[in-house]
N, C-alpha and C positions, 0 to 999 in steps of 0.2 A: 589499347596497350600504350603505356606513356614509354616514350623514348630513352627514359632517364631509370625505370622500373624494370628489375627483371623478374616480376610476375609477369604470369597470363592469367587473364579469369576463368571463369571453369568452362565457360562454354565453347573457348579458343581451345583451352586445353585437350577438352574431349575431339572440338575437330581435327587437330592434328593428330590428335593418339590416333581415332579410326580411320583419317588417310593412310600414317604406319600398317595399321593391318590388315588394310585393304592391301598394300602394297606386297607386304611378306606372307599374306594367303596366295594372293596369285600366284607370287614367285612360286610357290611351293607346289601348289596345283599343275604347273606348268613345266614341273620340271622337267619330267619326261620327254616334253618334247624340244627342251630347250639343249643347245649344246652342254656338255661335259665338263668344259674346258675352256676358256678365253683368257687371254694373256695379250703384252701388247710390251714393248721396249720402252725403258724410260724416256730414249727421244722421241716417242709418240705421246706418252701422257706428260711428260711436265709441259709442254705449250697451253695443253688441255687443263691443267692443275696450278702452274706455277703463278703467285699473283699477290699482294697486297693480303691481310684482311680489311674485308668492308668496317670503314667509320661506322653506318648507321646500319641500320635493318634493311629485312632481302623475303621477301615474302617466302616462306616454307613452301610450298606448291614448287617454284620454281628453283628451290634447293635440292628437293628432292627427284628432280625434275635433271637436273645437274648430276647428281649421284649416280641415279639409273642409267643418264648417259658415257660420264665420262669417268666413273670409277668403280662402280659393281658389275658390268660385266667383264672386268678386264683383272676374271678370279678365278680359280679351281670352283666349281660345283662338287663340293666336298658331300653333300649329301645326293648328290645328283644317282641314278640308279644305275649308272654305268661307270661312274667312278670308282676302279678301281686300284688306282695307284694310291702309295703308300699303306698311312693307315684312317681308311675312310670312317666319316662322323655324320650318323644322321640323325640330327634331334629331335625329340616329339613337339609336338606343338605343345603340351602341358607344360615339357621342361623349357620351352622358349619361355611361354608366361611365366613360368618362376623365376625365371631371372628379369623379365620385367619388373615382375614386384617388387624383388631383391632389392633391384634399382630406384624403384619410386618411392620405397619404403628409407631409401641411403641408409642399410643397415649399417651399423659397422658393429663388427663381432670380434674384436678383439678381446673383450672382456665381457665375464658374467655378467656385470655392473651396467653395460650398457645394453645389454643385447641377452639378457633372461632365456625368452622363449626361441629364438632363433640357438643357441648355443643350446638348448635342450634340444632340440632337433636336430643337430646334427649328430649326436649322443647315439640320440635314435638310431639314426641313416649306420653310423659308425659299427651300433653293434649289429643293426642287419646284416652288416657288408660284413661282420667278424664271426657271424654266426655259418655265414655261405662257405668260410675258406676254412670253418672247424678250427678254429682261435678258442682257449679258453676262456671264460670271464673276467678275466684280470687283464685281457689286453684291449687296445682300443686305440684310437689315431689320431687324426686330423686330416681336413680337406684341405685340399692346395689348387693350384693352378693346372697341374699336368705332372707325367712322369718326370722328369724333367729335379723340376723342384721335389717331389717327393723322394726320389733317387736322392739326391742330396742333402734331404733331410735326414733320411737315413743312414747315411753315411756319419753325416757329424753326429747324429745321435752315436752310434756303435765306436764312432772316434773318442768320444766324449767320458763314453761309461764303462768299454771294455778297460783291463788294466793293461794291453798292450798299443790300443789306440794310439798314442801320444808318444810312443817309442820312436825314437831315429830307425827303430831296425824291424819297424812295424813292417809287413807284407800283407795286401789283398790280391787276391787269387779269382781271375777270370778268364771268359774264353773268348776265341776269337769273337762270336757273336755276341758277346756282352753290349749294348745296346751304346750307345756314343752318349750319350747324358754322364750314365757313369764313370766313363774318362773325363768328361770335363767336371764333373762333382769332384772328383782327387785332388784335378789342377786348383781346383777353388778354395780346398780346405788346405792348400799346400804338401800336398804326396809325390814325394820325388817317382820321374818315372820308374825309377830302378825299385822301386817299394813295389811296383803291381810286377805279377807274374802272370802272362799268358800262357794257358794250359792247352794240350790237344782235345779234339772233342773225336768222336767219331764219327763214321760212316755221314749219315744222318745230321749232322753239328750239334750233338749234343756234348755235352762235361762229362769227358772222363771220371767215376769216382777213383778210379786206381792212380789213375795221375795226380789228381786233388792230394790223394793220400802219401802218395811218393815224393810231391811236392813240397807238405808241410813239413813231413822227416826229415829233407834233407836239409831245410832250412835252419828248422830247428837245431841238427846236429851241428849248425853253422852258426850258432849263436843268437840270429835271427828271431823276430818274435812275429810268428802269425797271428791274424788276430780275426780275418775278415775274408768269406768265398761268397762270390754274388753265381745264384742259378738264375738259368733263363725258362718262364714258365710261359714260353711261348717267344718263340726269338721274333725279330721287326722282320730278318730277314726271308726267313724260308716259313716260321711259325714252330724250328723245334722245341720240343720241351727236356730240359735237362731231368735227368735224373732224380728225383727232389729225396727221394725218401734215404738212396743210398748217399748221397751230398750229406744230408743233415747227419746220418752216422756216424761219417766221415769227422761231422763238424763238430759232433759232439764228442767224441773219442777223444781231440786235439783241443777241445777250448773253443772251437772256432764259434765266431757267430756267423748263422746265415742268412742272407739278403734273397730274398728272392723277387727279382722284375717280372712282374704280373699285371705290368702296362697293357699289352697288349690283348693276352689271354684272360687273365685272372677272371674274368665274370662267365668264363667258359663254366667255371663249378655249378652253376646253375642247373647245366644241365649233366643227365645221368653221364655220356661219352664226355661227356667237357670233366667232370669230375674225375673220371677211369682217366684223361689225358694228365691232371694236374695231380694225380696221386702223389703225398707227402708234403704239396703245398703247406700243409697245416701245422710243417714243422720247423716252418722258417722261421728266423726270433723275428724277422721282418718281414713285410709283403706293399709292393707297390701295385694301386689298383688307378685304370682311369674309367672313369665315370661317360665322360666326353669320348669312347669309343663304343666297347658292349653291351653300354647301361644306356647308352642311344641318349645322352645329354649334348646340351651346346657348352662349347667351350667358352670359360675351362672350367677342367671337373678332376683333379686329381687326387690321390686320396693314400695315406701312408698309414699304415698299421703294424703296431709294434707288439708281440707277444706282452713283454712287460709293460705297461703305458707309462707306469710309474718312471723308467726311464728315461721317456721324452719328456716329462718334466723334471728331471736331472738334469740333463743334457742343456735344455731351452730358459730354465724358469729366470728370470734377471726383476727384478722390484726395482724401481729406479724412484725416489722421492716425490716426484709428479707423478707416479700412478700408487702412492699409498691406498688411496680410497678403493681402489678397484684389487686388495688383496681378497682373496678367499682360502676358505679350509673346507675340509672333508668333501660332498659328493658334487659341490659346485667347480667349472673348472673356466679356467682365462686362454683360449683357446691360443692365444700369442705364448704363451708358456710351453709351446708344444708345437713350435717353429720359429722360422726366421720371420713372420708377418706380424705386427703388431696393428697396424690397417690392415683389414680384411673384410669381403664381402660373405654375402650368407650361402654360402655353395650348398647346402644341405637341401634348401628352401626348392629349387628345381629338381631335385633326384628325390624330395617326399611328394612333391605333388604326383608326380610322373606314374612314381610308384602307386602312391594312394587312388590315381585315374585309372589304371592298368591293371593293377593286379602284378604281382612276380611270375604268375603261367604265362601271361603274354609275352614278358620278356624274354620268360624260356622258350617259349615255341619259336623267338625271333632268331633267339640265338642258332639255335636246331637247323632252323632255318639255311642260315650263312653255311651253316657246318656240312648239308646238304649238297647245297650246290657247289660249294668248293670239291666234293667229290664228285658232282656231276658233271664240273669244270676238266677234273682229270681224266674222266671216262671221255671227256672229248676231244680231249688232246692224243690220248691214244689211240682213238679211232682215226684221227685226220692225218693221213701221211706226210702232210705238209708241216706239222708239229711235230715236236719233240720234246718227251715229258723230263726236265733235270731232276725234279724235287718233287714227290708226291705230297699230295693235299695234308696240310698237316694244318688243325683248327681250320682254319678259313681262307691259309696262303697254298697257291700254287705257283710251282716256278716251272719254264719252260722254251722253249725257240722256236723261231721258224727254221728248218732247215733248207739246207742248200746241195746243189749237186757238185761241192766241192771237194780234194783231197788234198793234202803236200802239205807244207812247211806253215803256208798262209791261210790255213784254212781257218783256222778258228779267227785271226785277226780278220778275217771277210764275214763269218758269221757275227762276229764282233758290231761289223759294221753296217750289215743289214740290219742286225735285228734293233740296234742303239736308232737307224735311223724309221725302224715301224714304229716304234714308240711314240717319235716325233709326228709321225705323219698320221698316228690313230689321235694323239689329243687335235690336232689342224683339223683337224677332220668336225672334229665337236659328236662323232660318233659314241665316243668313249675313251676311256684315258685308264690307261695303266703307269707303272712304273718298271724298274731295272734292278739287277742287283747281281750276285757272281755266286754261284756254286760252284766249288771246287775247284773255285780259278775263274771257274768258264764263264760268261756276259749271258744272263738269261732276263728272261722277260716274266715279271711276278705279277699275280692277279690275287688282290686281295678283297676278298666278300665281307664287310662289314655293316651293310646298308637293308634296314629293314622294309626297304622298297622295293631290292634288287628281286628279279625272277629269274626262273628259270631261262627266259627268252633273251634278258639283257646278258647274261652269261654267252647264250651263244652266239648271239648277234656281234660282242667282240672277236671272238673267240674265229667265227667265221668272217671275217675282216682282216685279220692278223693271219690267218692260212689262205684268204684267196684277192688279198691285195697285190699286188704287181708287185715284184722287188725290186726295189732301185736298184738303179745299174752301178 
């Protein structure tokens, strides 16, 4: 390799690539017995990290040698079989190689022009995923990063093309669990807070339709212009599913358009109960799907879907004099015309290999899978008297405590504070890692099943951890 060249020849090349997968097979082989969880405080890794870059060359062996030491174990084991805090990601190894190739290929897909066959492919993926949530054929999307981004694209799409969008006296209409992307996609497009309305949900945290509806009346009788209600097709929090089919009644009576966050859930439809959970999905003029959670991708895999498509290129399309050459018409499309990305990678390319290796039954049996044990998770929390069930299994989240033999004034702030510090002391542990969250006020402890690894036995193996660990004092 000459010092001054940044080629490798092919036979350097191929030896580093199969160090790489030797490296990321074992990791993956090994998960099991590997901790959950490792974390470490910034004053521990920047001594380890902080430093110059090197002038010259550093032999790869002893970079990657580096990495394993002093920066990959000090991460969430997001695919790990006991992780289940937040909302866990376990990739296939086909969809890891698609983003390999993605990468070695330096697609870039912003245009038909450059990117042909990768931009049909995702076409493909597009209508697969629009055909699962019962989308007519006129609608279709684009791939993004994460919910995140595709929330937001949403948003300014429906800003962009509703006639009330652009209003000073525009109003969207959410509920407490409407996901925090969506609040900060408002701050981003500029929506005063007094523009969003927070609605009551019930029991359960789902979206009142009756409030929805009493909401946009009185608005309206106030001058007000509605334009926009986001449902939750599976909340972060607990996993409720709002209402979808009486929402979109609601939304279509009044004008409204609806949004529906199907981050979480949305690939639930796959299967027959995932479908019966997300009934009327199919009537949102929007839906946000992530790829990179149920569809078992690596991040990131987000993915937006518009009943109209023709709208996100209303919304997006800009021709700027340096991209004349890259215009098209009729069934070719510029995939930057249909978001904020003009650079963009080929996200299609790992969720067709995946699918193409797999088969869609596999996916659905994995799915089934998760949905299984999350109910088997709650049969075990009611059987253990040292549990206490807040939130029944709803998709794949359970919420719940440890209980205490406490009463009076302070109780909950002490259930507070045991249960905030199991948490801490199940990820230290490297046993398994949950996360937190609050139903009805109260501080519970949520177990979310995402992982196409996870078994029956890593379920209880937490689960009996969390009810027969010592409570701190």
């Amino acid at each position: 390799m000459s010092p001054d060249s940044l080629d490798l020849d092919p036979a350097l090349m191929r030896r580093l690539g199969y160090r790489v997968v030797d490296l990321l097979v074992d990791r993956i082989a090994g998960l099991d017995a590997d901790r959950a969880w490792g974390g470490a405080p910034r004053a521990e890794l920047e001594p380890r990290l902080s430093e110059p870059p090197p002038a010259g060359t550093r032999d790869f062996d002893a970079i990657l040698d580096r990495l394993t030491r002093d920066v990959l174990p000090f991460a969430g084991r997001i695919d790990h079989p006991r992780f289940f805090a937040f909302i866990p990601s376990c990739p296939t190894w086909p969809g890891i190689l698609g983003d390999f190739i993605a990468a070695g290929y330096n697609i870039f897909q912003g245009t038909w022009l450059e990117s042909a066959g990768p931009s049909m492919l995702e076409l493909v993926v597009l209508d697969w995923f629009r055909q699962w949530v019962g989308y007519p054929v006129e609608a279709s999307g684009v791939l993004l990063s994460g919910g995140s981004a595709a929330n937001l694209t949403a948003l300014a799409c429906v800003r962009e093309t509703h006639p009330a969008g652009r209003s000073p006296h525009a109003r969207i209409y959410v509920s407490p669990e409407t996901h925090s992307s969506l609040e900060r996609a408002t701050r981003i497009l500029g929506f005063q807070r007094g523009q969003i309305r927070v609605l009551p949900t019930d029991g359960r945290g789902r979206l009142l339709p009756e409030a929805l509806a009493a909401a946009v009346e009185e608005d309206a009788r106030a001058g007000l212009a509605p334009f926009l209600a986001i449902g939750n097709a599976g909340t972060t929090s607990t996993g409720a599913v709002d209402p979808l089919r009486e929402l979109a009644a609601v939304c279509a009576e009044h004008g409204l358009w609806l949004h529906a966050d199907a981050a979480y859930g949305g690939f639930a439809v796959l299967t027959e109960r995932g479908r019966a959970l997300l009934d009327g999905l199919e009537l949102a003029d929007s839906i946000t799907l992530d790829p990179h959670k149920w569809l078992f991708q690596p991040y990131e895999a987000g993915c937006l879907l518009v009943r109209r498509a023709e709208l996100l290129h209303r919304a997006f399309h800009i021709i700027a004099d340096y991209l004349q050459d890259t215009a098209v018409a009729g069934a070719e499309v510029n995939f930057a015309d249909r978001g904020i990305q003009l650079t963009r990678s080929a996200r299609a390319l790992k969720i067709w290999i995946s699918l193409q290796y797999f088969g869609v039954d596999t996916f659905r049996r994995a799915i089934d899978r998760a949905l299984d044990l999350a109910l088997h998770a709650q049969r075990i929390i009611e059987a253990m008297p040292q549990l206490e069930l807040l939130s029944p299994a709803a998709l794949s989240i359970v919420c719940f405590r440890r209980r205490l033999p406490v009463e009076g004034p302070d109780a909950e702030a002490d259930l507070e504070r045991v249960n905030a510090a199991l948490v801490q002391r199940l990820a230290q542990s490297g046993v398994g890692m949950i996360s937190s969250t609050r139903v009805a006020g109260r501080y519970a402890l949520r177990l979310c099943i995402m992982n196409h690894r996870s078994r029956a036995e890593d379920v209880e193996r937490v689960l009996r951890w969390l009810a027969e660990e010592p409570l701190p004092a």
